[in-house]
N, C-alpha and C positions, 0 to 999 in steps of 0.2 A: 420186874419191868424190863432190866436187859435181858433177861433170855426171850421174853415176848418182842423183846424189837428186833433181836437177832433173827427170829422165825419170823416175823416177818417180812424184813431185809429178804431171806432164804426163798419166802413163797414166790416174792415179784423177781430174782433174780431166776427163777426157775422157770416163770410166763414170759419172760422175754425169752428166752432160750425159746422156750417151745413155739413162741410167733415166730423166732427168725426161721426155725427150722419149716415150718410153715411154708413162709414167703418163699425158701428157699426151691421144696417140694414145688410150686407153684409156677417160679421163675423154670424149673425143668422142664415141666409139661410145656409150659408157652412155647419153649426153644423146641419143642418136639412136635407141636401141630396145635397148640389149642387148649380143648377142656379137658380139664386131669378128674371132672366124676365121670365124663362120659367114654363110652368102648371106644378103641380106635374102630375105623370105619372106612367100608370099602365102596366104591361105582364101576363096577365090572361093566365094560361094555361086552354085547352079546353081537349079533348075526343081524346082517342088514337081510330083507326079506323082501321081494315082491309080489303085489296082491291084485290080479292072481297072477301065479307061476308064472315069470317071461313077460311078464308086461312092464310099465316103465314106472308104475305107482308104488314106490318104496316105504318102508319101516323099519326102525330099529331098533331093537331090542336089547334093553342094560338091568343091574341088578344093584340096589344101594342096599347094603346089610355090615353087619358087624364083618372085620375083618378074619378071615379063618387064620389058625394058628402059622405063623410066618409064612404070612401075605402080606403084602406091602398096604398100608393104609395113613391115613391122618387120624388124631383126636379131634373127632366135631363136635362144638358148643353147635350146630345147627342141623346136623343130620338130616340134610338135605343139600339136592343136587341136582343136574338134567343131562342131558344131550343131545346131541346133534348128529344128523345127517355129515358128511364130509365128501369131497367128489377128489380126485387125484386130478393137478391143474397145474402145468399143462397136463395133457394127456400122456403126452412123451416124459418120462417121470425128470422134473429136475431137482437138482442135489443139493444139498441146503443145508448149516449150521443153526439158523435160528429164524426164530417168526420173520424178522425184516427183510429178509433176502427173498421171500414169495411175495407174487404180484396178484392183482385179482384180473381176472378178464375187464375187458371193456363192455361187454354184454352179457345178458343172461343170468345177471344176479339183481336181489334186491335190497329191501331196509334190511341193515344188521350183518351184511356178508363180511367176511374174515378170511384172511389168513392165513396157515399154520405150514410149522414146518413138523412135521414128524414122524415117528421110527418106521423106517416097510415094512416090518415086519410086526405083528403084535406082540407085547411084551409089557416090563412093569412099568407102574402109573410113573410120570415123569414129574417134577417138582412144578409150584406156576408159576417160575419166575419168569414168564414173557419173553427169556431172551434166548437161551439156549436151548436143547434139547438131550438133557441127562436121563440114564445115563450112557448113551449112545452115542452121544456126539454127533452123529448126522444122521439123515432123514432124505424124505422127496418132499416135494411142496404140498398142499393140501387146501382147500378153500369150503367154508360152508356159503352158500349160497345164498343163504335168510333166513331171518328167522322162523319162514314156514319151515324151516328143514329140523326145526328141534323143539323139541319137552324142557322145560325150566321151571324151578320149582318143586319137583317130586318130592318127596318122601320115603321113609325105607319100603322096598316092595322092588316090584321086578314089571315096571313098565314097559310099553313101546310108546315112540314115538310116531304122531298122527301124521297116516299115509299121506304120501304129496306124493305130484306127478315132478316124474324128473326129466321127462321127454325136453320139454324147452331150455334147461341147460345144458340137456345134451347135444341140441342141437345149436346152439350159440358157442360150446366152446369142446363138442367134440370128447367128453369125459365119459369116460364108462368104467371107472373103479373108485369103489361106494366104501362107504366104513363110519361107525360109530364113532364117537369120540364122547368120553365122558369130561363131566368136571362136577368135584368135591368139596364143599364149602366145610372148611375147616373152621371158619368163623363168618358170619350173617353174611351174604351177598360178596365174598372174596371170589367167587367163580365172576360175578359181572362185573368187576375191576372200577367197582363205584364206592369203595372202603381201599386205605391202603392194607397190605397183607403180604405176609413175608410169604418164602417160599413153600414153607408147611403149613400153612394156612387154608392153599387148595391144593388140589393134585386134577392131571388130569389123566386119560388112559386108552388108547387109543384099541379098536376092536379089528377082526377080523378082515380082508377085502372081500368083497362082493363085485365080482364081474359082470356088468350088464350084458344081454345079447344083444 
């Protein structure tokens, strides 16, 4: 009988170990973006587009897929994402550390307009903490317009976002450089800031410019 109660003393001190070591695995991934069975995961913005050529009716073009071998990504428990149209605002670019330091026009925008401060240049996806813009540290201002200007929602694939004419905010605030901007839901709805969500939770990633004529 005591060698039977010492094995199994042995077994349950063996499943606790293994659950901590568990939890432990677990508590990692969260601190890193999320869900530890799923790939990390990338939203490549793509090339803003006018249809046709020179005209003022834009599109933009992104790509949600596994992330390629070191490429910057999140772990998504929801592997899904969208994006948005973006206008450079003012026109005369201004300088900015983080979202609150950009204004929106007074006109020429509708339900849903925002805005951002982020990299001139395109580069790697930037973390979603709302407030700064790493890892760059500064930026020009940026504004979406509404939500006619973006796709939300997608799923892994290589969408565009549905044509809109951009003429009437260009002509209310004078903008004529365009650009993608994605956002990564690392976990359910952390891109529409209606769940709290730490910084790895989404990402977002800002695309090429697009000069209107």
């Amino acid at each position: 009988m005591g060698k039977i109660h010492h094995l199994n003393v042995g077994i349950r001190e063996l499943s606790l170990l293994a659950s901590a070591a568990v939890l432990v695995g677990v508590a990692a991934y969260a601190q890193g973006g999320g869900n530890p069975n799923g790939p990390k995961m990338a939203n490549v913005p793509g090339a803003v587009a006018s249809l046709p050529a020179g005209s003022a009716i834009l599109t933009g073009h992104f790509e949600i897929r596994p992330a390629q071998p070191g490429e910057p990504g999140i772990f998504s428990s929801a592997n899904m994402g969208g994006a948005c149209l973006v206008a450079q605002y003012p026109a005369q670019p201004k300088s900015c550390t983080k979202h609150s330091e950009c204004a929106l026009p007074s006109s020429g925008i509708g339900e849903g307009a925002a805005s951002y401060c982020l990299p001139e240049s395109p580069g790697k996806p930037t973390s979603g903490n709302g407030k700064s813009v790493p890892p760059v540290g500064a930026g020009s201002c940026w504004i979406k317009p509404s939500e006619d200007f973006c796709l939300k929602g997608a799923g892994v694939g290589a969408p565009d976002t549905a044509p809109v004419n951009s003429a009437p905010v260009a002509a209310a605030t004078g903008v004529k450089r365009w650009r993608v901007l994605t956002c990564l839901n690392g976990i359910p709805l952390a891109c529409t800031g209606q769940v709290p969500a730490t910084p790895n939770e989404y990402q977002h990633q800002a695309g090429p410019v697009y000069t209107a004529s």
